[in-house]
N, C-alpha and C positions, 0 to 999 in steps of 0.2 A: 372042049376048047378051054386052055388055062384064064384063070382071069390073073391079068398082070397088076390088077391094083390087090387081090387079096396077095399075091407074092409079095409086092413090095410094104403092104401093113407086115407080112408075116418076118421081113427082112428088118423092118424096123424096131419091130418088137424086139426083135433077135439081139439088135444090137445096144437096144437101151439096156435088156436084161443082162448081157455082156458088162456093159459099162457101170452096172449098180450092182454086179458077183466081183469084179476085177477091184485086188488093191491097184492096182495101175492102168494105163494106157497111152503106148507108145506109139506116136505115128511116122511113119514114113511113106516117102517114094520109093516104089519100086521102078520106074521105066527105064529100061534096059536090060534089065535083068532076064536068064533064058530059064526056061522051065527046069532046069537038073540046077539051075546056082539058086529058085525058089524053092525048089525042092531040099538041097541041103542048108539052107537058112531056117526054114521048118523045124528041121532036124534039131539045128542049135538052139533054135530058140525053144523045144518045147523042151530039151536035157536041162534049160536054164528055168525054166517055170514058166512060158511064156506059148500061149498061142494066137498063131499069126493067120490073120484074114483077111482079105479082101475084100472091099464094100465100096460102091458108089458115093460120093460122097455129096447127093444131095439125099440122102435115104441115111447118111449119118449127120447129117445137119436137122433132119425130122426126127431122129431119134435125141439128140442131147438137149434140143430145144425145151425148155422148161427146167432141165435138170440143173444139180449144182456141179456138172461138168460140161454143164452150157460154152465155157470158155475156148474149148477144143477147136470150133466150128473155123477159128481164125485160120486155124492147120489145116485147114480143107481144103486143098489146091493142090490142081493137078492129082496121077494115080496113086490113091493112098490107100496102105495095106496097113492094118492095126496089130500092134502085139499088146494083149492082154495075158496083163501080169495075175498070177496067184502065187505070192509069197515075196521072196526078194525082187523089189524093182532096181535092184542097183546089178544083179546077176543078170538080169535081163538087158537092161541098159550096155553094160560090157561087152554080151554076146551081139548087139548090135553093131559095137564102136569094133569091134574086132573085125566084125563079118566086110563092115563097109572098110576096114584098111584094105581089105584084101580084092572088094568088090568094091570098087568108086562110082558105080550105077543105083548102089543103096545110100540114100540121103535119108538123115533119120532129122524130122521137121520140128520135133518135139512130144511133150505128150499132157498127162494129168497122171499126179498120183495125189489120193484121195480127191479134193476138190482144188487141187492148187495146181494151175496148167503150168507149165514150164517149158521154159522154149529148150532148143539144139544144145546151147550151151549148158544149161542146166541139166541136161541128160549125160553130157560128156564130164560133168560134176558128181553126176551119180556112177558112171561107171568106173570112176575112180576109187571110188569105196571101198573097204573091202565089204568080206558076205557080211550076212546077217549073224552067222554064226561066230566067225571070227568078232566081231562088234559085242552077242552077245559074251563074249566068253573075256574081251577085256572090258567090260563092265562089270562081269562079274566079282573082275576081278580085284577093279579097283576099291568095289563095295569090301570085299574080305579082307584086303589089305591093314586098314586102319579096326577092324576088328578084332584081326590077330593083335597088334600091336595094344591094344586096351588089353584084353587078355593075357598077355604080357605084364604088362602092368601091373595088375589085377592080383597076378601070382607072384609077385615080386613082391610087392607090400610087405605082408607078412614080413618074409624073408630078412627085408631091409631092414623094419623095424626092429627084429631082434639081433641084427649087428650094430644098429644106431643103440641100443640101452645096453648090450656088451661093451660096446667102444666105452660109454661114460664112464660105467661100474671100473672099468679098468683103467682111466682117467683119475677120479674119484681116489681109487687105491695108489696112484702114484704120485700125486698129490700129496697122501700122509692122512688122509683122511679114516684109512684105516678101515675097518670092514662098513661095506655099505649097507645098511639096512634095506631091503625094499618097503616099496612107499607103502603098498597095500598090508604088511607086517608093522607098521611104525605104532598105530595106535594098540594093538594087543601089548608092543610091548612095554607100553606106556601103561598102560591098566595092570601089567603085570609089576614094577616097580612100584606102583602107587600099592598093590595090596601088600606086597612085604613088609614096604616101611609100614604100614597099619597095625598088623599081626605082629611086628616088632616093637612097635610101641604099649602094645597091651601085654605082649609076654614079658617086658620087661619088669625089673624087682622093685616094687613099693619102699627104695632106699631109705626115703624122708617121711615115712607114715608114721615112725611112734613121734617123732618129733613135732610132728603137726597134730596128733594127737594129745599130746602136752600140752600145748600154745591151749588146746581147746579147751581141755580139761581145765586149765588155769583160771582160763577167763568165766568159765562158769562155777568157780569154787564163791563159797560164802563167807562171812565172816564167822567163827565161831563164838561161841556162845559167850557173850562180857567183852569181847573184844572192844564193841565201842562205847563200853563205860567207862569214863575218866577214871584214871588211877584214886584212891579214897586217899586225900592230902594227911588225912590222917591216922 
C-alpha cells in the first residue's frame, strides 16, 4: 500500500528543488483547457526553455514556505500549473501571452524570477522584450561603439599633428619669414655660428702687433748713460 504522506514529502521536495534549479517561475491557470491544447502548450513552452507542471497548490505553499520565493504563495489560487524557466524568462513569458491570445482558458496569474514575484502585468512586460540574445548583441554593441570611435581618434592624432606643423611651416613661409628652422635644429645651429665667429677671430692677422710692440718697448727704454746730468755751464 502507498504511503500518501511520503508521496506528498517526495512532491514537495520536487518542487522546492525546481524552484531553487529555475531562473524563473511562471504561474498560471489552466481550467478549461482539454488535454491536446495542454498538450501543445508543453510543446511551446519547452521550444521556449520552459517546463510546465502541474502541482496542488497546498503542496506548493509547503515547498516555497521558508524560501526567498516565499512570495509566490499569493498566486496559489485556484488550478495552478507552473512553467519553469532555464535561461530566457522573457521567451518564456511570450510563449505564454501568445498561447493565451489564442486560448482564453489560459490566465497566466504571474510568477518570480529570481526572488522578485511579479504579478500578470509584469509578465506581459516581459514578453515584450526582445530575447536574450538580441539584448545581448545590442549591448554589445553599444559597449564597441564609443571604442571604435576613441580608436579613431587615436589614429588620427598623429596624422593631424603633422598637417597642424605643415599648415604653420607654410604660414611662416608666407608671411616672409623665409625658411623656418625647425625648433629641435635651432640650438645646433646656434653652437654652429658661435664656433665660426671663434675660429674667425683667432685666424684673423695680428694687424696692430708691431705697433703695440713699440708703445712697449718705449715705455721700458731707459735713459742713456749722462742723459740726466745738467749740461757743464762751463
Amino acid at each position: 500500500m502507498d504511503n500518501p504522506r511520503a508521496e506528498k514529502v517526495a512532491v514537495v521536495n520536487e518542487v522546492r528543488e525546481r524552484m531553487e534549479a529555475a531562473d524563473g517561475a511562471l504561474l498560471t491557470e489552466y481550467r478549461g483547457l482539454t488535454v491536446a491544447e495542454l498538450a501543445e502548450l508543453r510543446r511551446e513552452l519547452t521550444a521556449a526553455g520552459g517546463d510546465y507542471k502541474v502541482y496542488k497548490n497546498t503542496l506548493v505553499r509547503l515547498a516555497v514556505a521558508d524560501t526567498p520565493r516565499e512570495g509566490v504563495r499569493d498566486l496559489l489560487a485556484g488550478p495552478t500549473a507552473i512553467a519553469f524557466v532555464h535561461g530566457d524568462v522573457s521567451a518564456v513569458a511570450k510563449a505564454l501571452r501568445d498561447f493565451a491570445r489564442a486560448n482564453p482558458n489560459l490566465v497566466v496569474k504571474g510568477g518570480v524570477v529570481g526572488t522578485v514575484v511579479m504579478s500578470a502585468a509584469d509578465i506581459d512586460v516581459l514578453a515584450e522584450l526582445p530575447s536574450r540574445e538580441t539584448l545581448l548583441a545590442q549591448f554589445a554593441g553599444a559597449l564597441s561603439a564609443p571604442l571604435q570611435q576613441l580608436a579613431g581618434l587615436v589614429q588620427a592624432l598623429p596624422r593631424n599633428l603633422a598637417y597642424g606643423i605643415a599648415a604653420l611651416v607654410d604660414q611662416r613661409r608666407a608671411e616672409g619669414d623665409g625658411d623656418v628652422v625647425p625648433p629641435e635644429s635651432a640650438p645646433e645651429a646656434g653652437a654652429a655660428t658661435a664656433g665660426t665667429a671663434t675660429e674667425e677671430a683667432a685666424d684673423a692677422p695680428a694687424a696692430d702687433a708691431p705697433a703695440a710692440e713699440a708703445a712697449d718697448e718705449g715705455a721700458d727704454a731707459t735713459p742713456a748713460d749722462g742723459a740726466d746730468e745738467a749740461p757743464d755751464a762751463g
